[in-house]
C-alpha positions in Angstrom: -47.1 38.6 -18.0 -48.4 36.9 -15.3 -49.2 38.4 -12.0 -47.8 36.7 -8.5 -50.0 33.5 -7.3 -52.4 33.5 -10.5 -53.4 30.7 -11.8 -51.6 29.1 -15.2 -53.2 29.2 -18.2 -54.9 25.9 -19.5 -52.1 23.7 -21.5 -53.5 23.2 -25.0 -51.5 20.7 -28.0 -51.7 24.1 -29.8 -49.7 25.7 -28.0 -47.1 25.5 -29.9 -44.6 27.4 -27.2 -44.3 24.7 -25.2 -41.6 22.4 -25.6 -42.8 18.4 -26.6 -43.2 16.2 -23.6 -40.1 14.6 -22.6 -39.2 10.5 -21.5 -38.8 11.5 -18.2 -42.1 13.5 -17.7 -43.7 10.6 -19.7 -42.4 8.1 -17.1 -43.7 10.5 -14.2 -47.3 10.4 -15.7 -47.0 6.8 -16.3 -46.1 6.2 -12.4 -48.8 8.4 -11.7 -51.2 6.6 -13.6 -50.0 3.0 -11.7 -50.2 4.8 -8.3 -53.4 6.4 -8.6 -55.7 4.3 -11.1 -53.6 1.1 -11.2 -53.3 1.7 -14.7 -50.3 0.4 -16.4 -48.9 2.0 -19.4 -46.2 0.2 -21.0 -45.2 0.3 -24.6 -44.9 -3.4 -26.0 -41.5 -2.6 -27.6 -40.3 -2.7 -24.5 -41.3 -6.0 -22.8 -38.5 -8.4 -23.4 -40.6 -11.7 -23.2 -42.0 -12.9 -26.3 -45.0 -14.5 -24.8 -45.6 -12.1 -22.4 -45.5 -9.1 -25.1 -47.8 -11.6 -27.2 -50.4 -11.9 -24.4 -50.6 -8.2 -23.8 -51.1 -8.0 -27.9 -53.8 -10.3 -28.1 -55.7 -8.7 -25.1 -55.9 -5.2 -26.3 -56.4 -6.1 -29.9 -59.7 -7.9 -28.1 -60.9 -4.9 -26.0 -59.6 -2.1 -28.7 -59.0 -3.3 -32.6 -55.8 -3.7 -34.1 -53.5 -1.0 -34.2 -53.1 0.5 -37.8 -49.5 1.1 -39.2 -47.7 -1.1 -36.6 -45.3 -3.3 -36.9 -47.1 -7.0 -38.1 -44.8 -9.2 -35.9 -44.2 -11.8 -38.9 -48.2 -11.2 -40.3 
């Protein structure tokens, strides 16, 4: 039970009574992150353009290593 104008507990991934996050609270977090930190999250599934998607590839494979278990793009 929780008592009028207390705070919420901490979220924790094991709490396993809490539903998984869904696409639109993803998206929310995502425009969140753009509007406050100028981060951009996108996934590279989604970007239509083949060089563009390439580029963004080849720039975090520099900063952060391959990704293991992805898809090799023709490798």
């Amino acid at each position: 039970m929780r008592l009028p104008g207390a705070p919420r507990a901490p979220r924790s991934s094991l709490d396993l009574a809490r539903s998984p996050t869904t696409d639109t609270e993803v998206n929310a977090m995502r425009a969140a992150a753009w509007h406050r930190l100028g981060v951009a999250a996108i996934a590279v599934d989604e970007i239509a353009d083949p060089w563009l998607r390439q580029a963004i590839i080849n720039e975090a494979n520099r900063r952060w290593g391959r990704r293991g278990g992805g898809s090799s793009h023709g490798r």
